[in-house]
N, C-alpha and C positions, 0 to 999 in steps of 0.2 A: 504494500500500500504506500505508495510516491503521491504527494501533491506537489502538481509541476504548474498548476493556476489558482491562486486566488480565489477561491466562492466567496469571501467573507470578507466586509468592509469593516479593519479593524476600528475605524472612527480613532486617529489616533490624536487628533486634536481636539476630543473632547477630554483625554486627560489632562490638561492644565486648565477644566476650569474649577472652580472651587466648587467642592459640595455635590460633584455632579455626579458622584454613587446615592448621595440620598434623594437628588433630585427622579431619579431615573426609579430608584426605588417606589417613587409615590404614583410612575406612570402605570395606567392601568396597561399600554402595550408591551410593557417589558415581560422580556420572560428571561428565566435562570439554567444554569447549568450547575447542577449540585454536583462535587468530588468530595468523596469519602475515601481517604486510604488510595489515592491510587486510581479508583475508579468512580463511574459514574450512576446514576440509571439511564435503563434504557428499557424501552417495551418490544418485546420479546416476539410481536405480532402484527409491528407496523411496518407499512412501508414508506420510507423517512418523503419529505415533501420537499419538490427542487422549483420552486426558491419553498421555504414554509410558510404556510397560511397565518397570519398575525393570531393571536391569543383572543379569544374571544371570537372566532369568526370557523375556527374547525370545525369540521363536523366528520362522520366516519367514514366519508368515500377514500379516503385513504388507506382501509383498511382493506387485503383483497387475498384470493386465498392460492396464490401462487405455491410451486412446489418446493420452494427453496425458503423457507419462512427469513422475511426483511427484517430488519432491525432499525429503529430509530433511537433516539435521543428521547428521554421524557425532557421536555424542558416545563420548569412551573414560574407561577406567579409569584413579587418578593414577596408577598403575606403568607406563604407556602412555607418559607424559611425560618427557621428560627435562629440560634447562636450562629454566626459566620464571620470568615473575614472574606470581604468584596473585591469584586474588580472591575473592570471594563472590557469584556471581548470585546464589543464590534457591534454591528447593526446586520439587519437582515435582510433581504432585497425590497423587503417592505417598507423599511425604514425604522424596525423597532428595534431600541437597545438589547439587546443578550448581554448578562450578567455572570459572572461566577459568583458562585458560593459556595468557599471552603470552610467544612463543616468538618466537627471532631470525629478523630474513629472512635467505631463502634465494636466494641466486643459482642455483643447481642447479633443478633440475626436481623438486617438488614431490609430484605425484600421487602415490598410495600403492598406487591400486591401477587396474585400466582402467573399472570403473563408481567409482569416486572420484575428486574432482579437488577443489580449493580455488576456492573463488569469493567474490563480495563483495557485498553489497546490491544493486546494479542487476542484477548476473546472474540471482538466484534469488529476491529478497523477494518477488514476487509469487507463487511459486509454493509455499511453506513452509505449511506448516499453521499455526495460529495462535500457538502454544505456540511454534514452531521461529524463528518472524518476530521475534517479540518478544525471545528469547535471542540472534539473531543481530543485533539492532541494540545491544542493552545493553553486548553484550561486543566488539562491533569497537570501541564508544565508548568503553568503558572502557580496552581493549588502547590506544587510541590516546593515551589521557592518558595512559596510565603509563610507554609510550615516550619520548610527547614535552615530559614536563613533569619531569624529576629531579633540575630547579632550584629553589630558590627564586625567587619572583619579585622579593620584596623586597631580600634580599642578596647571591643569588647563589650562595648557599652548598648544599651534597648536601642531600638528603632521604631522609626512611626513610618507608617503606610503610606505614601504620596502616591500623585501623578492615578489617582481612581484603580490604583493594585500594583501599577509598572514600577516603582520604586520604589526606597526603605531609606530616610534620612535619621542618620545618626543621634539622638539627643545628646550625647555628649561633644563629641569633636566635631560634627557636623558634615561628616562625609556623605555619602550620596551614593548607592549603591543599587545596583539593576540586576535583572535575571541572567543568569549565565548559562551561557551553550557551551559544552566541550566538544567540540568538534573529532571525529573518528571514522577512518576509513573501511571499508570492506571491500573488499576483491574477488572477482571471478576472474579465475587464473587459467588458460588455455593451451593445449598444447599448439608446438607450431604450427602443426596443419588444421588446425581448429577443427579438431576431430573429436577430442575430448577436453574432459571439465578435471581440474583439481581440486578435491575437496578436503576438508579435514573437519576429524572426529573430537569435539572440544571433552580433556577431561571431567565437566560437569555432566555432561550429555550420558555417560557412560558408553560410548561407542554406540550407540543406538541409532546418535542422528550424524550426518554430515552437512556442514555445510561451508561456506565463503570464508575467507579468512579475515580478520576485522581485527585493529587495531586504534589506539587511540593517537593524537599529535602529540607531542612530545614541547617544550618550550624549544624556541627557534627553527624549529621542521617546518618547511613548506608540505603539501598534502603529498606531494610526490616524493618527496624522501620520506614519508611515513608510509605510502608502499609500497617501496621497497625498500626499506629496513623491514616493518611487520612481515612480509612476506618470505627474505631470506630467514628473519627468525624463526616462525615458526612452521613455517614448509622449509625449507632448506634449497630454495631455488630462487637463480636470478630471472631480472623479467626486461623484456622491448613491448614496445609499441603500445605504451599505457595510456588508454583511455576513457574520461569521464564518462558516466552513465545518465546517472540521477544522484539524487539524495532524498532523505526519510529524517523527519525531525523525529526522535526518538524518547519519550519525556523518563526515562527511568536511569538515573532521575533528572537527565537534562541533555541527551546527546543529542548532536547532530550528526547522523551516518551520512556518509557522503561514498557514492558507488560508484568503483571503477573494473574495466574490464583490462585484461593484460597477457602480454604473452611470454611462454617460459624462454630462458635461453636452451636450458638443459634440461629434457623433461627425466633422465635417469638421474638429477641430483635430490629430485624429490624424497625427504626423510622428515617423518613427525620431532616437533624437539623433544615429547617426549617428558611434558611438562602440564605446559597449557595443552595442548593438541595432541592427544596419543595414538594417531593414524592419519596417514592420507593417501590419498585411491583416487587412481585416475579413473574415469568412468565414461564410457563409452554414451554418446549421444542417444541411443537405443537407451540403456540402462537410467539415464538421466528422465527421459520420458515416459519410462515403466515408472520411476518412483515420484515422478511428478503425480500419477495417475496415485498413488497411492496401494501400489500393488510392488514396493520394492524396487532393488534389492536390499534398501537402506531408507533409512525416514528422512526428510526432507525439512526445512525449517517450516514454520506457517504462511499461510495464503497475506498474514497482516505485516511481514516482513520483506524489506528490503531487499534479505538474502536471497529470497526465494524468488522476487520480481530478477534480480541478476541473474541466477539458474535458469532462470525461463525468458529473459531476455538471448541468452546464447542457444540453450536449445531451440528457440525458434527462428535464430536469424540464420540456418543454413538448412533447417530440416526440410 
């Protein structure tokens, strides 16, 4: 799941005006995106609405009994919310404010209703309509700085909320601090005659799954010497003719993968380090599109990942 266009008008000049989270609160057209922990709701049996209909004007033809059950966003009304810390996503083709509200976890059982339940990026991003995909990464990433960041980083000292969620100003020394993205590559690595795919088996996975090799920037690495450095480290091979793909904002808790495709010098120097990665296997473009299909010979990453748009970016560009 890549968003390579815009659906969502972050309305970025309504954060400097003052007040304008409780203004927006009082609008009856606003609607909210609740994150709990991570994830969001979402109904279990909708089919998400391109652009969505304003709040107050829905009604159920949205719902329809396709064989692939859709997935939407429940978005609610701010009287809906209770304890939160706010933000500003953006506006919707309607022109109505969309809200975050980060709300506290919950040990307790969550669902709200038996077609609602809370989920998180890898469960449902692939399945969201465009508009839904895009609001559900901005605001778990968001939810997730505002939780985990209510320090200063330079003093130490509490922070107060600005700019309608986008920033955190110091109360003590008065620094001024924003959300961070760590930027981190991943790679589909090919043999020369781009016949096959290199993959590796990460030691968390238990050899179970394969997939793209992904590493993070490093201080002073341009994106290209982080792959290949990541990729001599933990495949054991050099690479030519490296080329951008896409990229995935990834909010756990704040990457931004950025996709490249690339080719081996030496496809027999291939060797796991045997650490992070405890295998890797060349895999025949056949085998790539058996296990795409979900019938093997190895498990594949998910349909909401980057990795997997990469594997099936090559598998399709010569089949």
């Amino acid at each position: 799941m890549t968003i390579k266009r815009p659906t969502l008008d972050r309305a970025a000049e309504l954060r400097t005006e003052v007040g304008v989270v409780d203004r927006l609160r009082e609008d009856a057209t606003t609607r909210v995106v609740m994150v709990r922990n991570g994830r969001v709701r979402v109904d279990l049996a909708a089919v998400p609405d391109e652009p969505r209909t304003p709040v107050g004007e829905r009604d159920e033809t949205h719902r329809t009994g396709i064989d692939t059950p859709a997935i939407a966003l429940v978005l609610v009304t701010p009287t809906e919310v209770g304890d939160a810390t706010w933000a500003v996503l953006g506006r919707d083709a309607a022109g109505a404010a969309i809200l975050l509200a980060a709300v506290a976890d919950a040990a307790e059982a969550i669902d709200a209703a038996p077609e609602e339940t809370w989920l998180g990026l890898r469960d449902v991003g692939a399945r969201l309509g465009a508009l839904d995909a895009e609001l559900l990464v901005e605001a778990i990433a968001l939810a997730g700085w505002l939780r985990d960041a209510p320090f200063c980083a330079v003093c130490g000292g509490g922070t107060e909320v600005r700019q309608a969620g986008w920033s955190r100003r110091c109360l003590s020394c008065g620094r001024e601090h924003f959300p961070r993205t760590d930027p981190a590559v991943i790679v589909a690595v090919e043999s020369v005659d781009g016949q096959r795919l290199l993959l590796g088996a990460n030691a968390n996975w238990g050899g179970r799954m394969y997939s793209c090799f992904a590493g993070f920037a490093e201080a002073g690495e341009s994106l290209e010497q982080v792959v290949h450095r990541e990729i001599e480290e933990e495949a054991g091979v050099r690479l030519t003719a490296i080329r951008y793909i896409s990229s995935q904002p990834w909010p756990y808790p704040r990457s931004l993968m950025i996709g490249f495709r690339a080719v081996v010098e030496d496809e027999s120097a291939a060797r796991a380090d045997g650490e992070e990665i405890i295998d890797v296997r060349w895999f025949t473009r056949a085998e790539i599109g058996t296990a795409l299909d979900g019938e093997g010979p190895v498990g594949l990453p998910g349909s909401a990942s980057i990795a997997r748009a990469l594997i099936r970016d090559w598998y399709e560009d010569r089949a």
